[in-house]
BAKE-226846 format. One line per field, with one value per residue: residue number from 0; x, y, z of N, C-alpha, C in turn. Coordinates in steps of 0.05 Angstrom, whole numbers. Layout:
REM BAKE-226846
i NUM | ...
neast X | ...
nnorth Y | ...
nup Z | ...
caeast X | ...
canorth Y | ...
caup Z | ...
ceast X | ...
cnorth Y | ...
cup Z | ...
***
This chain:
REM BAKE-226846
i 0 | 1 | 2 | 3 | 4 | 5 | 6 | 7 | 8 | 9 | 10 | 11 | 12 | 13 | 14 | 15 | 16 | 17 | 18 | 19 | 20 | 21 | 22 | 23 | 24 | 25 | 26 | 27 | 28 | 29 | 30 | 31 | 32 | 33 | 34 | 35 | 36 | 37 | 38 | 39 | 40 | 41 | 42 | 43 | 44 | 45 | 46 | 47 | 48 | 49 | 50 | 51 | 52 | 53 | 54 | 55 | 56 | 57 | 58 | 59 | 60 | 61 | 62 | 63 | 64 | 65 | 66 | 67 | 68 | 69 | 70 | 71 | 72 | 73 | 74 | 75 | 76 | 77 | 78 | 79 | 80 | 81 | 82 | 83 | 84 | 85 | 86 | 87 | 88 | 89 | 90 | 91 | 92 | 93 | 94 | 95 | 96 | 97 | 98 | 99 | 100 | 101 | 102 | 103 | 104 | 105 | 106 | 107 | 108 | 109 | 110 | 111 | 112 | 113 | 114 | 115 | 116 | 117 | 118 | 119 | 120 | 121 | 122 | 123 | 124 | 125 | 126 | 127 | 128 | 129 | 130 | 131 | 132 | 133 | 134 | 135 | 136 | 137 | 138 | 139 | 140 | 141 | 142 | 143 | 144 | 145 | 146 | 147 | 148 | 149 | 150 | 151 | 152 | 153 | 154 | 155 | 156 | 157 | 158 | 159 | 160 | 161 | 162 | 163 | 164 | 165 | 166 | 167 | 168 | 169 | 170 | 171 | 172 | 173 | 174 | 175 | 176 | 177 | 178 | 179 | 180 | 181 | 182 | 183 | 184 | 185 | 186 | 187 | 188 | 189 | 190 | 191 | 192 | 193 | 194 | 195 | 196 | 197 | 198 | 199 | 200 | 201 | 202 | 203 | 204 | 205 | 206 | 207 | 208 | 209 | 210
neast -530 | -480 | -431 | -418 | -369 | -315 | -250 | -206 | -145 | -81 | -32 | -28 | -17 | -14 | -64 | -98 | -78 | -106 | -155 | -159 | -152 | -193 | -244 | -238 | -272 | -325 | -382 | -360 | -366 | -327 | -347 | -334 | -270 | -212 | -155 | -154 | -176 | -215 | -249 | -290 | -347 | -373 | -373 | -392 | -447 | -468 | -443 | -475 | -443 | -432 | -389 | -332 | -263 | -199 | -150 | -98 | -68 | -47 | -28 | -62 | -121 | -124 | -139 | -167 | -178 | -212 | -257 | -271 | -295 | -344 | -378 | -387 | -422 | -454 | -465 | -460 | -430 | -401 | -336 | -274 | -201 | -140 | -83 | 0 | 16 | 35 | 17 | -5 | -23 | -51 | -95 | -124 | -135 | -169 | -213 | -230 | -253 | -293 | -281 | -296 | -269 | -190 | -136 | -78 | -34 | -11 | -45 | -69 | -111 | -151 | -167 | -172 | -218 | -257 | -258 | -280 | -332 | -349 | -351 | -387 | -429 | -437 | -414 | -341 | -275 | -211 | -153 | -113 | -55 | -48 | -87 | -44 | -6 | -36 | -39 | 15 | 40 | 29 | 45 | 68 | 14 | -44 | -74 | -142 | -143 | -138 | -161 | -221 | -293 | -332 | -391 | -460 | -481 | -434 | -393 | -426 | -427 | -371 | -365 | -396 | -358 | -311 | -333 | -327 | -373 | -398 | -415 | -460 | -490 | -485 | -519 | -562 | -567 | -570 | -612 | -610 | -593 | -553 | -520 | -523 | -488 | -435 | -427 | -423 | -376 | -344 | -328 | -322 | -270 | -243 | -247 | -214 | -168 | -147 | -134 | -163 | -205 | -192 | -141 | -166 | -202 | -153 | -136 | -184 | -182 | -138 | -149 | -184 | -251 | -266 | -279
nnorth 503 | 462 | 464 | 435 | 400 | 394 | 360 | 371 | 353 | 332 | 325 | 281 | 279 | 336 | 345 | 315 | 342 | 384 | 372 | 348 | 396 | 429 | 397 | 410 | 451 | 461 | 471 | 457 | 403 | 358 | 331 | 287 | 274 | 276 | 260 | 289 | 330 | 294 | 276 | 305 | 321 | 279 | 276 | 317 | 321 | 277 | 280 | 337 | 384 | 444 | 484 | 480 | 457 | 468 | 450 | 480 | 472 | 406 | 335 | 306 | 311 | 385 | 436 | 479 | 458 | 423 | 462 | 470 | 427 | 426 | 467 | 457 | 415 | 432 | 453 | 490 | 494 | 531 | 550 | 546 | 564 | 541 | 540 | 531 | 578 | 624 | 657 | 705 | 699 | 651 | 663 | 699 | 660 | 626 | 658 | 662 | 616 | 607 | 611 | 630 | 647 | 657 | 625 | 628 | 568 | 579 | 603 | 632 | 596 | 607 | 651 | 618 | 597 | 631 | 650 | 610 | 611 | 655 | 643 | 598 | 626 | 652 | 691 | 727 | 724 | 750 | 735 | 796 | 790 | 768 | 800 | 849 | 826 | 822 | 872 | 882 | 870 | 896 | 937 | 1001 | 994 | 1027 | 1075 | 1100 | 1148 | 1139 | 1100 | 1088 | 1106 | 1051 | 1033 | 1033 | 988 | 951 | 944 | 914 | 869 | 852 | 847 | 793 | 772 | 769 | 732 | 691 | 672 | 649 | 671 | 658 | 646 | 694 | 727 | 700 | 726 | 791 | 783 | 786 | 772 | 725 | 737 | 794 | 795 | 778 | 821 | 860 | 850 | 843 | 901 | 915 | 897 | 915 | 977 | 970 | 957 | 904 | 834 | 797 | 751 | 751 | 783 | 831 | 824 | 827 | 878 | 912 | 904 | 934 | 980 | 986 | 972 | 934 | 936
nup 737 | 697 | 654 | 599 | 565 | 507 | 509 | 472 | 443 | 421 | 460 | 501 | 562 | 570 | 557 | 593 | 640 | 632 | 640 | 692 | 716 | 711 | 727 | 778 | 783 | 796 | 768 | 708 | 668 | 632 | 585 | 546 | 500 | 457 | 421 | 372 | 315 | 286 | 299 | 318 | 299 | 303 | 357 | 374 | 359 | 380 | 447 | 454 | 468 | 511 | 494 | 467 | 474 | 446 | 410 | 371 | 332 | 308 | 290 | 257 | 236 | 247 | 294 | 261 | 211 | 239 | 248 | 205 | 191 | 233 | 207 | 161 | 178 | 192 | 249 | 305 | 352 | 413 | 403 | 435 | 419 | 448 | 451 | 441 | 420 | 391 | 344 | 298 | 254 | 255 | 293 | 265 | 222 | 255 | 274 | 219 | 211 | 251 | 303 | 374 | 410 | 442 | 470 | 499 | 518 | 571 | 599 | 658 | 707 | 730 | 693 | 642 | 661 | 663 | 610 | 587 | 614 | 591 | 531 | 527 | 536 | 502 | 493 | 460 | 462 | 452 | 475 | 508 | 501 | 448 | 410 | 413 | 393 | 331 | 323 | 318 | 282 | 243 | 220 | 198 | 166 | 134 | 156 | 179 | 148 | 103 | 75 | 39 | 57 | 97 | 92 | 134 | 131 | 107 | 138 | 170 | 144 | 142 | 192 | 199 | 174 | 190 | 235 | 204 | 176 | 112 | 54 | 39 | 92 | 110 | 76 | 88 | 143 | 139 | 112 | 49 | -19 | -42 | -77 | -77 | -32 | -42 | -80 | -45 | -10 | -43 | -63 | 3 | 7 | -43 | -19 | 18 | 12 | 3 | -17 | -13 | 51 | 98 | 102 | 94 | 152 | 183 | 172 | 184 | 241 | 261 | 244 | 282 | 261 | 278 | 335
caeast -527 | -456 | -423 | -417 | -353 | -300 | -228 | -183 | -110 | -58 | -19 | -36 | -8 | -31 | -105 | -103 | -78 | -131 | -182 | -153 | -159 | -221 | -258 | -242 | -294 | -366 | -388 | -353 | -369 | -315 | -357 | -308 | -233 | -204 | -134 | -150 | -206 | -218 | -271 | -305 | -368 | -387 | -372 | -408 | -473 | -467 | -459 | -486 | -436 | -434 | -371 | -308 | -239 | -190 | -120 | -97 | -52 | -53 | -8 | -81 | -133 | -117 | -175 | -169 | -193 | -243 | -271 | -290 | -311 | -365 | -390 | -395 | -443 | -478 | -457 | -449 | -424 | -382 | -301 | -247 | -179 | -121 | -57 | 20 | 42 | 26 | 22 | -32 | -39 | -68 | -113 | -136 | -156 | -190 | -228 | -254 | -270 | -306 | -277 | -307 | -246 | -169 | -124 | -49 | -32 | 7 | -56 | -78 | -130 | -182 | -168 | -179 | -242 | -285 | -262 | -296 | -355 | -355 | -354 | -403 | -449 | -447 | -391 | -323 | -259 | -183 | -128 | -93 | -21 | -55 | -89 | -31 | 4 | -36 | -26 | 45 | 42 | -1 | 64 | 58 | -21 | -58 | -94 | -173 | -153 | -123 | -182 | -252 | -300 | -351 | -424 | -449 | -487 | -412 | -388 | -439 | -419 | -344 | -365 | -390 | -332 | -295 | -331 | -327 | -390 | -392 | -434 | -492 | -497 | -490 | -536 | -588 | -570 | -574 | -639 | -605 | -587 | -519 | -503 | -516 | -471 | -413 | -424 | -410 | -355 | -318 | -326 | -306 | -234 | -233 | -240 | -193 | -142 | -132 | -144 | -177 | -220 | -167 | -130 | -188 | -207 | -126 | -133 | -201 | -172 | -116 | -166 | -206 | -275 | -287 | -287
canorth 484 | 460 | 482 | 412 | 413 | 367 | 376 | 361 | 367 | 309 | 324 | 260 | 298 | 368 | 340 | 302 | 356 | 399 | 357 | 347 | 427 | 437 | 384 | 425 | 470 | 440 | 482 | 450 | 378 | 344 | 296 | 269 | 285 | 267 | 265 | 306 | 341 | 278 | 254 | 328 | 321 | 258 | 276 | 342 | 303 | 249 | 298 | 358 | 402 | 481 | 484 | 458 | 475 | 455 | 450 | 495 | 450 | 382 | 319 | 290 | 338 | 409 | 460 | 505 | 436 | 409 | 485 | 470 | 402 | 440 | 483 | 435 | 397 | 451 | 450 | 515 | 492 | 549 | 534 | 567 | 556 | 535 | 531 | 554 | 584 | 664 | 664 | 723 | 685 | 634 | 674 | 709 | 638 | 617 | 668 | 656 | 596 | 606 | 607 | 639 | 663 | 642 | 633 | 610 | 545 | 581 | 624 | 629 | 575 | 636 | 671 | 598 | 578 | 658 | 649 | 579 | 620 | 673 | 635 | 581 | 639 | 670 | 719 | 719 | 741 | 747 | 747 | 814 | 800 | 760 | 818 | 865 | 815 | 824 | 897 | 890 | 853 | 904 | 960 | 1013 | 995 | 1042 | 1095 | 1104 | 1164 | 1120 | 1079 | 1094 | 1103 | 1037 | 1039 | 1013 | 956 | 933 | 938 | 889 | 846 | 864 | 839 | 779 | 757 | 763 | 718 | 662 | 667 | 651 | 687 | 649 | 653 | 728 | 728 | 689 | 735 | 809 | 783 | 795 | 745 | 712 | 752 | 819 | 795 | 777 | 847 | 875 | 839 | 858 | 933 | 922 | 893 | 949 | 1003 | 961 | 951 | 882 | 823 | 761 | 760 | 742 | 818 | 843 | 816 | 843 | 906 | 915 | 898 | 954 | 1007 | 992 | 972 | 914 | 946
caup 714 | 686 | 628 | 584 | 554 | 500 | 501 | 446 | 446 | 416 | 469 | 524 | 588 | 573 | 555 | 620 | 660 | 632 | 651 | 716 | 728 | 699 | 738 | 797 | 783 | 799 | 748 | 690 | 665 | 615 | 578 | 528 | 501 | 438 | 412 | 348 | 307 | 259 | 317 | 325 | 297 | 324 | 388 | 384 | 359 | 410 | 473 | 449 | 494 | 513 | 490 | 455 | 478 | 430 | 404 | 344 | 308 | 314 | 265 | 236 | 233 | 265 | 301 | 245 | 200 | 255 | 264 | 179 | 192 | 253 | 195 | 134 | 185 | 213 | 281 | 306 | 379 | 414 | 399 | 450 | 419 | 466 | 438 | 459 | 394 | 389 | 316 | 302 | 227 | 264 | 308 | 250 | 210 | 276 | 278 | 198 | 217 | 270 | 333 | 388 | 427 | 426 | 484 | 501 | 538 | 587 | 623 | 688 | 715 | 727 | 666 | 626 | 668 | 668 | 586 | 588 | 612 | 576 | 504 | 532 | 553 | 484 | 483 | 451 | 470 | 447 | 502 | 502 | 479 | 423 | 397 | 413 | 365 | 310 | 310 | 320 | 256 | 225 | 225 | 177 | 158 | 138 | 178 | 175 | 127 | 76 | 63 | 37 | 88 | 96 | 97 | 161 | 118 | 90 | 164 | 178 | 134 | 154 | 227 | 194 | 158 | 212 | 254 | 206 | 162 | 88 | 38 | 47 | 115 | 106 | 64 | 104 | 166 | 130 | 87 | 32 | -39 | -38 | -102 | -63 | -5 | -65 | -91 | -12 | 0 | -70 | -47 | 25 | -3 | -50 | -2 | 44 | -8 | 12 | -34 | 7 | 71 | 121 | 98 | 101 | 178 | 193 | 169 | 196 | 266 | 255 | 237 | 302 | 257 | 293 | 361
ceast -498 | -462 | -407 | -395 | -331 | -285 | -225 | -157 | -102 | -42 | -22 | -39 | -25 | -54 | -109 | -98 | -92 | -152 | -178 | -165 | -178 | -239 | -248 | -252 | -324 | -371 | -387 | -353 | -351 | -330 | -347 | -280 | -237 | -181 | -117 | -172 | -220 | -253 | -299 | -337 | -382 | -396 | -395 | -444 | -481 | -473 | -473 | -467 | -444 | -415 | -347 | -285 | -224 | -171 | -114 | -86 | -38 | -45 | -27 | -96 | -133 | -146 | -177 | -190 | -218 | -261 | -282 | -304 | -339 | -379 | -403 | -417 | -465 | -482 | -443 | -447 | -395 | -353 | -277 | -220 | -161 | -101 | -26 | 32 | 19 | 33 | -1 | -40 | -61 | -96 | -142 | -157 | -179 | -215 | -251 | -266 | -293 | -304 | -289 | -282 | -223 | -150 | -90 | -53 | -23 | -14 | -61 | -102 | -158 | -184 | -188 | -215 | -265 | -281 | -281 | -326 | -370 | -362 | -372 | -427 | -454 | -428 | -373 | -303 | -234 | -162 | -108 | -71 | -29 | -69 | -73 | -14 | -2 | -33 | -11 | 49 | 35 | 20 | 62 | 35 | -22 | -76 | -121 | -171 | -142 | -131 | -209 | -266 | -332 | -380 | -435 | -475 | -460 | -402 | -406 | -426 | -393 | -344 | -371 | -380 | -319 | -304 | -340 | -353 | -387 | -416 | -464 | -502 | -499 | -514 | -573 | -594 | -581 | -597 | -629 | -599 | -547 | -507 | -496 | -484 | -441 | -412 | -412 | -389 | -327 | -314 | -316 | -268 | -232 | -229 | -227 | -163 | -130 | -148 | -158 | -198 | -194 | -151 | -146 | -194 | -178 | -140 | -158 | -199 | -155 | -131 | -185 | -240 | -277 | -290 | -315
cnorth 484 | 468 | 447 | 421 | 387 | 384 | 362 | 368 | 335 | 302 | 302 | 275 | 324 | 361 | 335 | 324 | 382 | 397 | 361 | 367 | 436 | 428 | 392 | 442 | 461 | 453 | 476 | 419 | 365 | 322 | 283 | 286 | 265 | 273 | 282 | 317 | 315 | 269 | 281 | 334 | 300 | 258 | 295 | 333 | 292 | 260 | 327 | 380 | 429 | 487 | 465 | 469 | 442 | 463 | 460 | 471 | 420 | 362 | 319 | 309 | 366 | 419 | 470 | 478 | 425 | 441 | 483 | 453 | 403 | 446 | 476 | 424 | 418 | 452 | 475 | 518 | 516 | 541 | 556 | 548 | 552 | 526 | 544 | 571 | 612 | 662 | 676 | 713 | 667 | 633 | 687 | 692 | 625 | 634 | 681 | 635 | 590 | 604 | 633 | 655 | 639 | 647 | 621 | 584 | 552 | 603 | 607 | 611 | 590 | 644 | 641 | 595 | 612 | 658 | 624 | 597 | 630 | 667 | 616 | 601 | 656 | 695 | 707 | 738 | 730 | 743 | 764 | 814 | 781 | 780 | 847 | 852 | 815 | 850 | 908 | 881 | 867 | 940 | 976 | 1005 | 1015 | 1063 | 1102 | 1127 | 1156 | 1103 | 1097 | 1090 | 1079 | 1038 | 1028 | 986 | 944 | 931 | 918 | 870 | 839 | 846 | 809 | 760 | 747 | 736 | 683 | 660 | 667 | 670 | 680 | 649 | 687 | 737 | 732 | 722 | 774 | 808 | 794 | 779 | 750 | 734 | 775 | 824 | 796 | 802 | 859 | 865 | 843 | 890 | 942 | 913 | 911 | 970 | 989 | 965 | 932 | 861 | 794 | 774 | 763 | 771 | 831 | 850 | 832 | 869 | 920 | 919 | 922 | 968 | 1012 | 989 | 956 | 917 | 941
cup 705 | 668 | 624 | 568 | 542 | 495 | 484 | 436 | 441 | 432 | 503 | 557 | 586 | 571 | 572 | 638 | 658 | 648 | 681 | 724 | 719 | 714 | 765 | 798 | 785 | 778 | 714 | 686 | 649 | 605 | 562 | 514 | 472 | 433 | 387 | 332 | 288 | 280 | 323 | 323 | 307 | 344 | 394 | 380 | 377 | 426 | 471 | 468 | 494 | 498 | 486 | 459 | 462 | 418 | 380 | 326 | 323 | 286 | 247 | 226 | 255 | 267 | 284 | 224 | 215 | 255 | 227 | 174 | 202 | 219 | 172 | 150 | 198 | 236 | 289 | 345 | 389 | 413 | 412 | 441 | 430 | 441 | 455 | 438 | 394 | 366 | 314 | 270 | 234 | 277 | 283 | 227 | 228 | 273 | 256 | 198 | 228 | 292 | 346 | 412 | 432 | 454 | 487 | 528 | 568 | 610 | 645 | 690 | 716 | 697 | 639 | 635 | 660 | 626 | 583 | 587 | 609 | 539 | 508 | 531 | 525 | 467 | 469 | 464 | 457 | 469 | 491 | 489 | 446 | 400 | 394 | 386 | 337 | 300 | 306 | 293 | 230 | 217 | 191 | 153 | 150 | 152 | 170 | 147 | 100 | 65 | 60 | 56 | 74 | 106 | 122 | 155 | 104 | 123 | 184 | 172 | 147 | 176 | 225 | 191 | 182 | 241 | 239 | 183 | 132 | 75 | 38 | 70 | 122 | 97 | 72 | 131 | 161 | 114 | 73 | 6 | -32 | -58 | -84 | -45 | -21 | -63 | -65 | -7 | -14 | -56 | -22 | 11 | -22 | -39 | 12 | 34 | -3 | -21 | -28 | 31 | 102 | 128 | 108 | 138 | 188 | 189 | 186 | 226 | 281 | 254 | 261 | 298 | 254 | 326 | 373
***
């Protein structure tokens, strides 16, 4: 069975010569392309794909915007980021959003296509120097003994966050009330000592408790 799949990149050439190299895999189908996220939900309605590979930042609406557009509609289609820009801020918003795994423009044809079928199939993944980046980023952090130690119901949540879920969906997923999930989420950024989710998701990263 293929792996049903919409790109989206602004960039005319690089989308096309995606496609090009993609559709040398029997395995992978391209069923539509778009020039930016403004068309994302439509599309994902329309063909229903496996997967969405798709362009970080973009003039009209960027992935990081189409990956909130997915979620406002309730469309929880898998989203592999492609981009060329190693910024681990970015990796780190992708991946509140909801992205499913985040790669550079510049990989290998294998490496791009077994990611394809590894985030279609369910998994997620980072590419190495992208997560070496955020811990290069992450320079004199904290060390595990410099934070409170988390319950391993806030390290749920924790795992969560990180992959993008809001409080109500937490909520739903831990059977628990939204308020509760509030109250867990104040206490993990207190023992983190961060003040947002995004810190949080960093520092978490740094400490090794989302391994």
């Amino acid at each position: 069975m293929s792996i049903r799949l919409i790109v989206i990149d602004d960039q005319t050439l690089v989308r096309q010569g995606i496609i090009s190299l993609l559709q040398l895999d029997a395995e992978i189908e391209v069923v539509a392309q778009a020039g930016d996220g403004s068309e994302v939900v439509t599309l994902v309605q329309q063909f229903q794909p496996d997967l969405l590979l798709m362009d970080i930042r973009m003039p009209q609406v960027s992935g990081i915007d189409a990956l909130h557009l997915l979620q406002q509609a309730g469309l929880r289609v898998p989203v592999l980021m492609l981009t060329t820009f190693d910024d681990h801020q970015q990796v780190l918003t992708a991946m509140l959003a909801g992205a499913r795994g985040y790669l550079l423009k510049d990989v290998a044809l294998d490496v791009l296509l077994q990611a394809i079928r590894t985030v279609a199939a369910g998994g997620s993944l980072l590419q190495p120097a992208l997560t070496d980046r955020i811990l290069q980023a992450r320079q004199g952090a904290a060390t595990p003994q410099d934070t409170e130690t988390l319950s391993p119901k806030e390290l749920e949540v924790l795992r969560l966050l990180a992959a993008g879920f809001s409080n109500r969906e937490i909520a739903a997923s831990v059977f628990k009330s939204e308020g509760t999930v509030k109250n867990q989420v104040s206490a993990i950024l207190s023992k983190l000592g961060v003040r947002d989710r995004t810190k949080a998701v960093l520092k978490a990263i740094d400490l090794g408790l989302l391994h």
